[in-house]
Residue frames as qw, qx, qy, qz and C-alpha x, y, z in Angstrom:
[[0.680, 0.351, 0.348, -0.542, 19.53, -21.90, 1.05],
 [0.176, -0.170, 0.813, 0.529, 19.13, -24.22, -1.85],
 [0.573, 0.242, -0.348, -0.702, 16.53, -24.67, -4.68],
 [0.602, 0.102, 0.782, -0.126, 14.26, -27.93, -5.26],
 [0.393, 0.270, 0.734, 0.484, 12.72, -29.18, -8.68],
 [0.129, 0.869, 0.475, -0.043, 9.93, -26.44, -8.42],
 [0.476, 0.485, 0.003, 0.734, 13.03, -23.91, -8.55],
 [0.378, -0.810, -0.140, -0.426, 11.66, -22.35, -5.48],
 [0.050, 0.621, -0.617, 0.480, 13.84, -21.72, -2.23],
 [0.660, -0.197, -0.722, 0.057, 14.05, -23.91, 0.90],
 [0.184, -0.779, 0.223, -0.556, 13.48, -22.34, 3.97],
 [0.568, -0.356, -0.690, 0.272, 14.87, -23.72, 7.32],
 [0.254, -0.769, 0.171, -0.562, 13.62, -21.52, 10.33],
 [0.304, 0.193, -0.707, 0.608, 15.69, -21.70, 13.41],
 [0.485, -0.656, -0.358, -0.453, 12.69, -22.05, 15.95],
 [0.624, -0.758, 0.184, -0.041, 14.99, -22.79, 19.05],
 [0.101, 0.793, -0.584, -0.140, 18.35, -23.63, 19.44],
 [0.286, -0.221, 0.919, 0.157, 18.07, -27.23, 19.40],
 [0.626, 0.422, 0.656, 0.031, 14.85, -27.87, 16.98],
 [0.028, 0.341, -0.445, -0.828, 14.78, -27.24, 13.45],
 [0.675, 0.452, 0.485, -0.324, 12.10, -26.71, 11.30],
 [0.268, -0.202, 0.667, 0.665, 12.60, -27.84, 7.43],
 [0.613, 0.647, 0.321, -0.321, 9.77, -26.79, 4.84],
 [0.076, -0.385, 0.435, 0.810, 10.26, -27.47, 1.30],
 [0.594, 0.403, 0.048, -0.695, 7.76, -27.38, -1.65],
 [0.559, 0.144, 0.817, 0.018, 6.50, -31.11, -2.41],
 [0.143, 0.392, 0.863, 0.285, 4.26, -30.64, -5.28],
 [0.065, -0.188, 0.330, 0.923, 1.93, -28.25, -7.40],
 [0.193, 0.285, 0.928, 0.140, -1.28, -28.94, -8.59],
 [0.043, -0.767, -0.364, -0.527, -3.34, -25.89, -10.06],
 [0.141, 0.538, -0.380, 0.739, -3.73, -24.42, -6.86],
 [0.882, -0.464, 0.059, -0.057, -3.58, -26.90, -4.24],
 [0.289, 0.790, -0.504, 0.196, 0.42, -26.74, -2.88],
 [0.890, -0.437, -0.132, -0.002, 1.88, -29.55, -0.98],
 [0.062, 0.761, -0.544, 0.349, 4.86, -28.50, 1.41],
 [0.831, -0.181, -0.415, 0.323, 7.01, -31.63, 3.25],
 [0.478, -0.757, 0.212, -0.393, 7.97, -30.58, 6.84],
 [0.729, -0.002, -0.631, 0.267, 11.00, -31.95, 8.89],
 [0.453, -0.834, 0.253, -0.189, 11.31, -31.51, 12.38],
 [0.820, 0.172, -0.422, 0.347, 14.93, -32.47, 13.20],
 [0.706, -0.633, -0.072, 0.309, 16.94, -31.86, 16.53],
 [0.163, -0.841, 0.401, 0.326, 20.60, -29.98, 17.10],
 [0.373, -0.380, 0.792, 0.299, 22.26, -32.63, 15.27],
 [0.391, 0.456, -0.326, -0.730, 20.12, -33.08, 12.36],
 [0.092, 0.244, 0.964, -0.044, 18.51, -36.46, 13.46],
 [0.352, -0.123, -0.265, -0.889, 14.76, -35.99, 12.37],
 [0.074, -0.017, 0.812, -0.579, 12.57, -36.40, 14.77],
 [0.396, 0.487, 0.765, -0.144, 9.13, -36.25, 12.52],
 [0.081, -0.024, -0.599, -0.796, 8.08, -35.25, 9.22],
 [0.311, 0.580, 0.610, -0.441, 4.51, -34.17, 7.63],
 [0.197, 0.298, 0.542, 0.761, 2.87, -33.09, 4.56],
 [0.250, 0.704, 0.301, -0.593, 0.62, -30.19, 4.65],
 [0.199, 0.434, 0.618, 0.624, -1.45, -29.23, 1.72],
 [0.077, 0.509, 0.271, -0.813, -2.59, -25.54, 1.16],
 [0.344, 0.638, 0.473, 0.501, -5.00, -23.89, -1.40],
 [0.277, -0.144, 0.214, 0.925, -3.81, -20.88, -2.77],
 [0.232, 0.835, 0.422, -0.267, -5.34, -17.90, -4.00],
 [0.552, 0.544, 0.210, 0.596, -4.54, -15.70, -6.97],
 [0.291, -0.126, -0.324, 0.891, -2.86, -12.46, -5.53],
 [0.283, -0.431, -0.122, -0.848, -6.12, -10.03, -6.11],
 [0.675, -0.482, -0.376, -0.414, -8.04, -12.27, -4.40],
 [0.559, -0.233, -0.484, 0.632, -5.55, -12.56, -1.34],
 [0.152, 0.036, -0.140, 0.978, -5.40, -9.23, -1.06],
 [0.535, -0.195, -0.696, -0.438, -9.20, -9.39, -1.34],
 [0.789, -0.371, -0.479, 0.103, -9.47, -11.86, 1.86],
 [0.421, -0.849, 0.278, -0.159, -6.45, -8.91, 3.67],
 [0.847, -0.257, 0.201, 0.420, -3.73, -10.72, 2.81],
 [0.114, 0.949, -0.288, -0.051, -0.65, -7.83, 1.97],
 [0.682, 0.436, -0.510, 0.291, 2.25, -10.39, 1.72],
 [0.796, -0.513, 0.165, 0.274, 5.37, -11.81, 4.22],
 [0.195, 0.874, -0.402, 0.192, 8.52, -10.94, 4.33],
 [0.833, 0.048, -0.348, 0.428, 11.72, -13.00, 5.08],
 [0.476, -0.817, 0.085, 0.314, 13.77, -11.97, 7.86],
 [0.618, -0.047, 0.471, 0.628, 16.28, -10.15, 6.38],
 [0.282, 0.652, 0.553, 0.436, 14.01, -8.40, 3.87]]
């Protein structure tokens, strides 16, 4: 795993053996988060890319709405 400007991890998840998904945190903005998405094949051609933009919640109020956190495999 490596780190971007935000200091925050990259995650690739293995979704099958030949596609890969790449998420890594674009951009900040109070609390609106934009996350860049590759999709790339076995060989690490990229086959399409996307921005997604979430709004965020402060952790009472997740928890609040029934969100209890995620866990990394691994964890």
């Amino acid at each position: 795993m490596s780190r971007n400007r935000y200091n925050c991890f990259l995650a690739s998840l293995w979704l099958l053996p030949c596609i890969v998904i790449i998420a890594s945190l674009h951009h900040i903005s109070h609390n609106i988060v934009t996350i860049h998405l590759t999709l790339a094949n076995s060989q690490g051609e990229v086959c399409d890319e996307a921005e997604t933009i979430y709004y965020t919640f402060v952790p009472e109020k997740a928890q609040e709405m029934g969100f209890s956190g995620c866990k990394v495999e691994g964890e």
